[in-house]
matplotlib code that plots the C-alpha trace (Angstrom):
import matplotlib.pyplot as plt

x = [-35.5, -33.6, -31.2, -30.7, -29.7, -27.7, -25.7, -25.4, -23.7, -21.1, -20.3, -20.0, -17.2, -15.1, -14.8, -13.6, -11.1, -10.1, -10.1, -7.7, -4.9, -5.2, -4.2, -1.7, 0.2, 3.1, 3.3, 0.8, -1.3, -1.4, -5.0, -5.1, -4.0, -6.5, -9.5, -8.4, -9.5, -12.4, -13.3, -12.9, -15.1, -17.4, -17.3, -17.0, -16.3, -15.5, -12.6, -14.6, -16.6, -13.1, -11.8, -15.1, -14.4, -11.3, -11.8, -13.9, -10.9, -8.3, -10.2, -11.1, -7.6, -7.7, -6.0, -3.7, -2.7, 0.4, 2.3, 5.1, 8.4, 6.5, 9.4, 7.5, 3.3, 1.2, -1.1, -5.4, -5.0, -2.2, -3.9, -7.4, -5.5, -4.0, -6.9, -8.5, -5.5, -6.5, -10.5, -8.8, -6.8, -9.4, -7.8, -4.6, -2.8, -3.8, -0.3, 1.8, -0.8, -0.5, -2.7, -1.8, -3.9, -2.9, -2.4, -5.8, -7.0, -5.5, -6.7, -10.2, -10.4, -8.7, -11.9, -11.3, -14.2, -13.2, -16.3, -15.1, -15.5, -18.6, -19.6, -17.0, -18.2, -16.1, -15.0, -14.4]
y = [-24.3, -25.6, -27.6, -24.8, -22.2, -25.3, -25.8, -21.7, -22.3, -25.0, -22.9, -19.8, -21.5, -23.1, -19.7, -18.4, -21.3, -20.4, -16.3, -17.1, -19.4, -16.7, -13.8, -15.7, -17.2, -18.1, -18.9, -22.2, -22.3, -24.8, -26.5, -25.1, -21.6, -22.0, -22.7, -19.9, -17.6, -19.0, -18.9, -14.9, -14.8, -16.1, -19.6, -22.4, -25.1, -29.0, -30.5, -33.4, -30.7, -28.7, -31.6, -32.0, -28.9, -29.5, -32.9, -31.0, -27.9, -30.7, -33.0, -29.7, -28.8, -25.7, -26.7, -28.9, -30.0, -31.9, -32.9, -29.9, -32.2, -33.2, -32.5, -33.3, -33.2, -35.7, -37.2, -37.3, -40.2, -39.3, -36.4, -38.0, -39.9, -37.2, -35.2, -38.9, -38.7, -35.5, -36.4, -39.7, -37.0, -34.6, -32.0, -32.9, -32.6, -29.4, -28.1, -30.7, -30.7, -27.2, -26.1, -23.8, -22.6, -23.9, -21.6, -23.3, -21.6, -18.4, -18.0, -19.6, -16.5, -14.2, -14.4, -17.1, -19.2, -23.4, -25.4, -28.2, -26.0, -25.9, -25.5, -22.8, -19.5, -16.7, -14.0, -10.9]
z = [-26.8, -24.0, -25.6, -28.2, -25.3, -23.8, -27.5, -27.5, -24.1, -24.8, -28.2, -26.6, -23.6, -26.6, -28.1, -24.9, -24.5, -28.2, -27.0, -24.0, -26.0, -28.7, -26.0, -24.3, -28.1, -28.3, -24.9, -23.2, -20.8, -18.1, -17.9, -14.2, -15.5, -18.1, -15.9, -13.1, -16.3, -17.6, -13.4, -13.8, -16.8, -15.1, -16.6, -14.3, -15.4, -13.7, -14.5, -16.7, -18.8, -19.5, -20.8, -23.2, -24.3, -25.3, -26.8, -29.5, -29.9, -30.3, -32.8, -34.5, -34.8, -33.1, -30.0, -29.1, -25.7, -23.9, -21.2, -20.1, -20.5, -24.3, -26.6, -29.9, -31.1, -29.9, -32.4, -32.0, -30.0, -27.1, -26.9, -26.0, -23.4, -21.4, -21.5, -19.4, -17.8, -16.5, -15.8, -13.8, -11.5, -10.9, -12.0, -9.9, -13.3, -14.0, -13.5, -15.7, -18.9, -21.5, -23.9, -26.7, -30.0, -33.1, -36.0, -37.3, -34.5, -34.7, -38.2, -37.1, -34.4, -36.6, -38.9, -41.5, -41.9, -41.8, -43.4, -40.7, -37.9, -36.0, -32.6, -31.5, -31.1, -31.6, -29.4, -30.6]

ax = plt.figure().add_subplot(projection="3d")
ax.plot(x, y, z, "-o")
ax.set_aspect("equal")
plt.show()
């Protein structure tokens, strides 16, 4: 029972991640910005389980995320690196990574169901 209320948990905190970029599209958020709201949701998170979080959005092609002087996409694999980049700094690069929803997941939030997309809850 525990780890199912522990899975509901984790779901339920990508859904709001998915929520926030959907509210703030077109525009990024900055992973600082981005945790300053989950913070008034009530969901605190560490700087090492925000980045687990979005791992799973990224590989799931909902989010993506990036450096702020990025000029092009960054594939699976740059973006698995800054997000360690980020753990490594504790946060301290929370002002020079972005994160922004990917039309995947705009239409993931907007309702359309994705057979590959599990473990994100949505918010409605």
């Amino acid at each position: 029972m525990q780890k199912e209320l522990g899975q509901i948990e984790i779901e339920r905190r990508r859904g709001f991640i998915v929520w926030i970029l959907y509210l703030a599209h077109p525009n990024p958020l900055s992973l600082r910005s981005l945790c300053t709201v989950l913070d008034k949701k009530d969901i605190s998170l560490s700087f090492g389980q925000l980045a687990k979080l979005l791992d799973v959005l990224c590989g799931l092609e909902l989010v993506r995320v990036f450096p702020i002087d990025s000029n092009e996409d960054l594939n699976c694999v740059q973006q698995d690196k800054l997000i360690q980049k980020y753990i490594a700094s504790d946060g301290e690069m929370g002002d020079d990574i972005y994160a922004r929803i990917r039309n995947k997941g705009i239409h993931f939030h907007e309702g359309y169901d994705y057979p590959d997309v599990r473990g994100v809850t949505r918010k409605n």
